[in-house]
N, C-alpha and C positions, 0 to 999 in steps of 0.2 A: 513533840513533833512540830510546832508551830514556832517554838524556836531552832530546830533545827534547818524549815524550810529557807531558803536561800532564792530559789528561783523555779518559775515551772517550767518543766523540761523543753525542748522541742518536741514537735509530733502532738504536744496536748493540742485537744481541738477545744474550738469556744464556739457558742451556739449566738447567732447574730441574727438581725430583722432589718432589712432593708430602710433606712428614711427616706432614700430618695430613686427614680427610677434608673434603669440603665437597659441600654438595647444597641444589640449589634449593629443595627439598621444607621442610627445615628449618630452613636457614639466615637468621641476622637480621643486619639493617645494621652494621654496626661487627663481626660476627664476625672472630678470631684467625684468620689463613692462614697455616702453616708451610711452607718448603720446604728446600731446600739445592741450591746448585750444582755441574751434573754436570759441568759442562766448562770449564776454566780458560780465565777471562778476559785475556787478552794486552794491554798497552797498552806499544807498539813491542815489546823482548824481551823485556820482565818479565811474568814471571805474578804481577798484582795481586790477584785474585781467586782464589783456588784452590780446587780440586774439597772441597766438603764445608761451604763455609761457607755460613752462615744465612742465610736471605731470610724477612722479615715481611712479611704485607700483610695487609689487612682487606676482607671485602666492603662492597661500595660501592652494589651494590644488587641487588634479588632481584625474580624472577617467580614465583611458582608456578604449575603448571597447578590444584594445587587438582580438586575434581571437574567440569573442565572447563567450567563453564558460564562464567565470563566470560573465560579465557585459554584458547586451542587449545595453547600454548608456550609455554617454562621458558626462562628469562632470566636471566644472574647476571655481574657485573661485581665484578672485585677486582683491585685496584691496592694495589703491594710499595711500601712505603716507609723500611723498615729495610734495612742489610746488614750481620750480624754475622762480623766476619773472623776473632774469637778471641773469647772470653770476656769479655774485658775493656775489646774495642777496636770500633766500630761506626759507620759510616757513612749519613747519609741519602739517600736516591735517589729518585724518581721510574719507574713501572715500571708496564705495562700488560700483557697477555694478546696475545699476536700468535698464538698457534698452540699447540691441544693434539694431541700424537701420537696415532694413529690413532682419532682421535674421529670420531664421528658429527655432532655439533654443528658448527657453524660460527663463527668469530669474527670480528665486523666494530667497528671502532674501540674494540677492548678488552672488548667483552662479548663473551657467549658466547652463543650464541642456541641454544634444545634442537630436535628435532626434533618435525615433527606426526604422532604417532601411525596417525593411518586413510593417510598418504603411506607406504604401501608397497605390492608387487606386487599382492598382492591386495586392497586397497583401490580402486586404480588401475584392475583388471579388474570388481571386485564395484560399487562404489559409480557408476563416470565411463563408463568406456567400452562397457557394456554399455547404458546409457541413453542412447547416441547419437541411435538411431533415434526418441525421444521425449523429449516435453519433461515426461510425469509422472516423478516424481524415485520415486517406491514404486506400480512395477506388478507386483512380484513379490514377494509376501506370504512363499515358500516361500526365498527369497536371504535375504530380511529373518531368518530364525527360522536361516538356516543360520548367518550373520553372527551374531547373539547367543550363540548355543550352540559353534561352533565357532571363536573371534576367534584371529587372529594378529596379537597388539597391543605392540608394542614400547613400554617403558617410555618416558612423555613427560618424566618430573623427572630436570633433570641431575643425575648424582654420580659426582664422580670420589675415587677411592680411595683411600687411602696410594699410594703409588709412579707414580703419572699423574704423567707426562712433559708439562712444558710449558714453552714457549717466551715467552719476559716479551722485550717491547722496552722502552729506554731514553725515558721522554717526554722529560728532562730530562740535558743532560751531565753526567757522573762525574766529579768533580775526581779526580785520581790518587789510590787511596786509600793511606792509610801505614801499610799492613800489609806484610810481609816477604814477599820474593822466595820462592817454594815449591819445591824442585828434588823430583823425584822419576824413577821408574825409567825414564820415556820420555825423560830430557836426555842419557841414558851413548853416548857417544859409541863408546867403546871396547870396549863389550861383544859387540861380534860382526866380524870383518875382512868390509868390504864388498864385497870381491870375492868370497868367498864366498857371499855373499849374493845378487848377481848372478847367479852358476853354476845356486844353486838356484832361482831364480826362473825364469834362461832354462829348465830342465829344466820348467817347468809345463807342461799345456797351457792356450790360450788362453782357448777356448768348451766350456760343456756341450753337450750336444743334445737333441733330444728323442728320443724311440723310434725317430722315424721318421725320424734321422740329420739335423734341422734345425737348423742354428744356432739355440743358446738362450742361457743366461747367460753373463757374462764372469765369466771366475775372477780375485778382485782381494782374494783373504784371503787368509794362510799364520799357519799358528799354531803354533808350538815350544813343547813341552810332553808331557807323557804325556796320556793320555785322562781320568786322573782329572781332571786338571788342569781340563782340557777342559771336564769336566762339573761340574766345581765350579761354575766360571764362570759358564758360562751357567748354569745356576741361581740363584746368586747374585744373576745381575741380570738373574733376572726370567723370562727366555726358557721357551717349553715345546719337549716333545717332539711330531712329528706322529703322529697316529693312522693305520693303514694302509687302506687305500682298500678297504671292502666294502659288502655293501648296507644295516647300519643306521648307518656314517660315512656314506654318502651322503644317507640321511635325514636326518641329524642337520646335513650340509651345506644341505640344501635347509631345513629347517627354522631355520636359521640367516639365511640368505639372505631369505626373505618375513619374517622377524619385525626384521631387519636389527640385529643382535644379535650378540655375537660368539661363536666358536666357536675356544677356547684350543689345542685340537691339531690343527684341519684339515689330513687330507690336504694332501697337496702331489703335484701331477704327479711320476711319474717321469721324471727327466732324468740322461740318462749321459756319464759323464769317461773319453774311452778305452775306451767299451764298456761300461762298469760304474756298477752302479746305486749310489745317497750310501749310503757307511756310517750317515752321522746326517743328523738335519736337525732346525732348529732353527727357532722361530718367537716373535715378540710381539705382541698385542694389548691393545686395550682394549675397546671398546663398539660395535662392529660387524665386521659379516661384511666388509667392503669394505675393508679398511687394516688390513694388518699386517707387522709386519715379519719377513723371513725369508731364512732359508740353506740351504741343501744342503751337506754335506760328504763330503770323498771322504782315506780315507789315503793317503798318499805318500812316498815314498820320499827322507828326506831324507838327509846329509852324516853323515860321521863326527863332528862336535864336535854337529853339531844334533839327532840320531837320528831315529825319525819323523815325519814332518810331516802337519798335516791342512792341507786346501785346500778353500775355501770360496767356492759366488758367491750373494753377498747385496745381496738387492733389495726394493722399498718398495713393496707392493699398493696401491694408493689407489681403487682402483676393482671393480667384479665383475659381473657377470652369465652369463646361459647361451647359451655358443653353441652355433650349430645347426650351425656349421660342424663341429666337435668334437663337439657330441653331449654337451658338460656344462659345468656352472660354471667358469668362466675367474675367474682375476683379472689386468686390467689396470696396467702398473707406474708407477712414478713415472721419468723417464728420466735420472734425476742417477743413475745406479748411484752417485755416489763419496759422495754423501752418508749416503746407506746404509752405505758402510763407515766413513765414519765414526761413523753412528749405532753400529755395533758397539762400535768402539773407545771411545768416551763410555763406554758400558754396561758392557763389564770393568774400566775405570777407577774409573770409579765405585762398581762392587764390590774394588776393591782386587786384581785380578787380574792386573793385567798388571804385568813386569817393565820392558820395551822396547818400542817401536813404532820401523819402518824402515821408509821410503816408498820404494818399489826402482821405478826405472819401466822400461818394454818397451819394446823400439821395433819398429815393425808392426802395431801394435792400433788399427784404426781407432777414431777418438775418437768416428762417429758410427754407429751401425747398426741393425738390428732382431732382435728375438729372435722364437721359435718364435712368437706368438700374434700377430706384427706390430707389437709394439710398441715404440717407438724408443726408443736408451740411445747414452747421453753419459758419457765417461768420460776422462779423463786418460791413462788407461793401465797406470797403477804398480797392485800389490801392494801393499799394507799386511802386513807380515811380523813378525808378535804375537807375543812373547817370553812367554810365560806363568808365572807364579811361584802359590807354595800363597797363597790368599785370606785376604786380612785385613781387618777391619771398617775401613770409611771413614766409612761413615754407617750404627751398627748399626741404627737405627729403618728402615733401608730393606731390612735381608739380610728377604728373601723365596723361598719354595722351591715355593710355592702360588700358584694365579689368586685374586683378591678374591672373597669369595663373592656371588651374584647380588643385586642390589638393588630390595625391594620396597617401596615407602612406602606404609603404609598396610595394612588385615586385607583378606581376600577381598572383600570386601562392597564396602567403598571403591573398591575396584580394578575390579570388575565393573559397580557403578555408573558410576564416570568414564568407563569404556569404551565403555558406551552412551550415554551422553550429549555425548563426542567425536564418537562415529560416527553419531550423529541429526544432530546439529551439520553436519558433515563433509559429509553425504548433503543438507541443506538448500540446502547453499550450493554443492555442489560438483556432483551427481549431476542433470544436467542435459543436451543437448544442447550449450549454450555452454560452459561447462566442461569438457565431453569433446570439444571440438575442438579447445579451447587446449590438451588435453592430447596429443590425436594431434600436433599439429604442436611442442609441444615437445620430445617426443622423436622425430621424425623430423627436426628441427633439431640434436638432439645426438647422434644419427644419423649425418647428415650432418659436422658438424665431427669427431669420433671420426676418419672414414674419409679425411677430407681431411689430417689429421693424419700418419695412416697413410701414404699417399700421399706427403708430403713427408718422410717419415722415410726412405721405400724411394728416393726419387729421390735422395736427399741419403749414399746409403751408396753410390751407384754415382759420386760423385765427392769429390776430395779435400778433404778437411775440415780445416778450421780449425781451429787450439787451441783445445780450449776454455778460458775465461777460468774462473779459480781462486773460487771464492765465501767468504765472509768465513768460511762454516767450514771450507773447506778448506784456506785460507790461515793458519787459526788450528792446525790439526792439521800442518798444515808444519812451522810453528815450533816446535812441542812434539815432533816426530819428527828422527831423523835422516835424513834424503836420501840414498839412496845410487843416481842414477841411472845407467842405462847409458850407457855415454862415447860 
């Protein structure tokens, strides 16, 4: 296979990490984009690309929102066209934006589109659906002076930070590139006897729960290490701690929520392993309340050569709102659990933390089911079982221990002006009866698909499920791990 490969295809995606900042607000045509690659690129068995080398690209083109008056939305397009493997040694590529991790924005054919500012909850209830019953757009003088005085205005100019995680697809195929084969600590073959690995994986349990003893997450992490270790790690790359659940986190959650903004240590529901609440739990974000990534972990009782184990189940919010059924802010998952473990694995890599990775797999774990909130997860089944070593710089422009600090463009004044000149804007065109009907029926449309969704998740766990089929990053994290499945 490895002499057979030739070139990786177009369309393969590479998983990248920001070096350097970039934002609609200031950014000009031909601006320098830095990043470096988190996750070594495989072409058959060779890793041709390896975690840490250089990717250039230039913006291509820019929106700004400006003080709103001739753009509602921030636009920005940047295409890689370098890839430095060594200092000395560089390749030309073709390369576009498929996907940034837990953004707000949206990316459609390589740009990136920002968000409109007055689309949030209360925009939604203040501006559209309070004007149903009429067709004057300003019958309420006393809403108007609440809206200027009191705004929940989510910044409109995109900017992503030093360490924004993003995903560049191939326009153009790779010829093989002739950089040297990379071996590092996930190829050791020998470093752990597989049956012992086995023993301690079958000693897990399978599902957390929630309080109220509902099947919740699938446990599909084990991490060998001491807890410094632990915590070096995930700090290193990136992750926060959560904050404990009281009434001014719950503010700070709801306040996060209507500004759709994000919130670096949000609570996390308590869910229990065995009865017992996560020793830790871990989380990452970017630029909204609605996507983040996160874990729960519980200590466990490992093997004489292993010592302690932690055990973790980590999944991918992509969504959020308030149920009434619960009585609070949910967030909805992405149902690939496995890519989420992967997304771990990438991330201590990338920070130089990991020794090993061992892909152990179960047999009994349904591949299809639903967790505590009804929402459906797809999984393989295996364990990812993290050998953890002391952290060493891979990429030192990326060690971070901190959230990026808040991003404002522009003095008060700017900011206040653009705001009201959005939401005049906003209230012209949108604060109507005909606009607040498209608006009821569109979310009673995503209402509807949400719960049909649901529906086929619950019917689909009461019969036997299909393997799921391997996705190109989890067939890429195969080959870089060693397999030690149950016979």
């Amino acid at each position: 296979m490895a002499s057979a490969c030739e070139s990786i295809p177009a369309g393969e995606v590479i998983w990248l990490r920001l070096t350097s900042s970039v934002s609609s607000y200031n950014a000009k045509v031909g601006d320098l984009v830095t990043a470096v690659v988190t996750q070594d690129v495989m072409c058959g068995d060779e890793t041709v690309v390896p975690i840490g080398s250089a990717m250039l690209g230039t913006v291509q083109s820019v929106r700004k929102v400006g003080l709103g008056v001739r753009h509602e939305t921030a636009a920005l397009k940047i295409g890689f066209h370098e890839m430095a493997l060594t200092p000395d040694s560089s390749v030309p590529i073709t390369a576009s934006i498929a996907a940034v991790d837990n953004a707000r924005e949206q990316i459609s054919n390589g740009v990136v589109h920002g968000i409109r500012s007055t689309n949030t909850l209360q925009g939604t209830i203040t501006s559209r659906l309070k004007y149903l019953p009429s067709l004057n757009p300003y019958p309420d003088l006393a809403l108007l002076l609440f809206k200027a005085t009191f705004p929940i205005f989510p910044e409109p100019e995109i900017y992503f930070p030093v360490g924004t995680e993003v995903q560049v697809k191939l326009d153009v195929a790779l010829l093989h590139p002739p950089g040297a084969v990379v071996e590092d600590g996930t190829h050791r073959i020998d470093a752990m006897n597989p049956a012992e690995l086995r023993a301690l994986v079958a000693s897990m349990p399978e599902r957390s729960t929630t309080t109220n003893g509902t099947a919740a997450d699938v446990v599909n992490l084990a991490f060998i290490g001491s807890r410094e270790q632990f915590e070096s790690a995930f700090s290193r790359a990136g992750w926060q701690t959560a904050d404990p659940v009281n009434r001014h986190t719950i503010m700070l959650n709801m306040y996060a929520f209507l500004k759709n903004t994000s919130y670096a240590q949000a609570p996390m529901r308590p869910f229990l392993l065995d009865g017992q609440v996560p020793d830790m739990n871990r989380q990452k974000s970017l630029n909204t309340y609605a996507q983040r990534d996160h874990m729960r972990v519980w200590a466990w009782q490992g093997t004489a050569s292993t010592g302690p184990v932690l055990i973790g189940t980590a999944t991918h919010d992509r969504s959020a709102g308030f149920s009434f059924k619960q009585h609070q802010f949910v967030h909805h998952i992405d149902p690939d659990i496995d890519d989420e473990r992967n997304k771990v694995i990438r991330d201590l890599r990338a920070a130089g933390c990991v020794q090993a990775v061992y892909l152990v797999g179960r047999s009994g774990v349904s591949s299809v089911s639903v967790n505590g909130s009804g929402d459906a997860l797809k999984t393989d089944g295996s364990i990812a079982v993290v050998q953890l070593q002391d952290c060493h710089a891979v990429v030192p422009e990326l060690e971070s221990d901190t959230a990026p600090a808040p991003y404002k463009p522009g003095n008060a004044v700017f900011r206040y002006l653009r705001r009201d000149v959005l939401t005049v804007r906003s209230d012209i065109w949108r604060a109507n009866i005909i606009y607040g009907s498209f608006d009821v029926l569109r979310m009673g449309f995503n209402a509807w698909k949400h719960h049909g969704t649901l529906a086929v998740a619950a019917k689909s766990v009461s019969k036997p499920a299909a393997p799921v089929a391997a996705s190109t990053e989890r067939q890429s994290l195969a080959t870089a791990s060693v397999t030690a499945t149950a016979p």
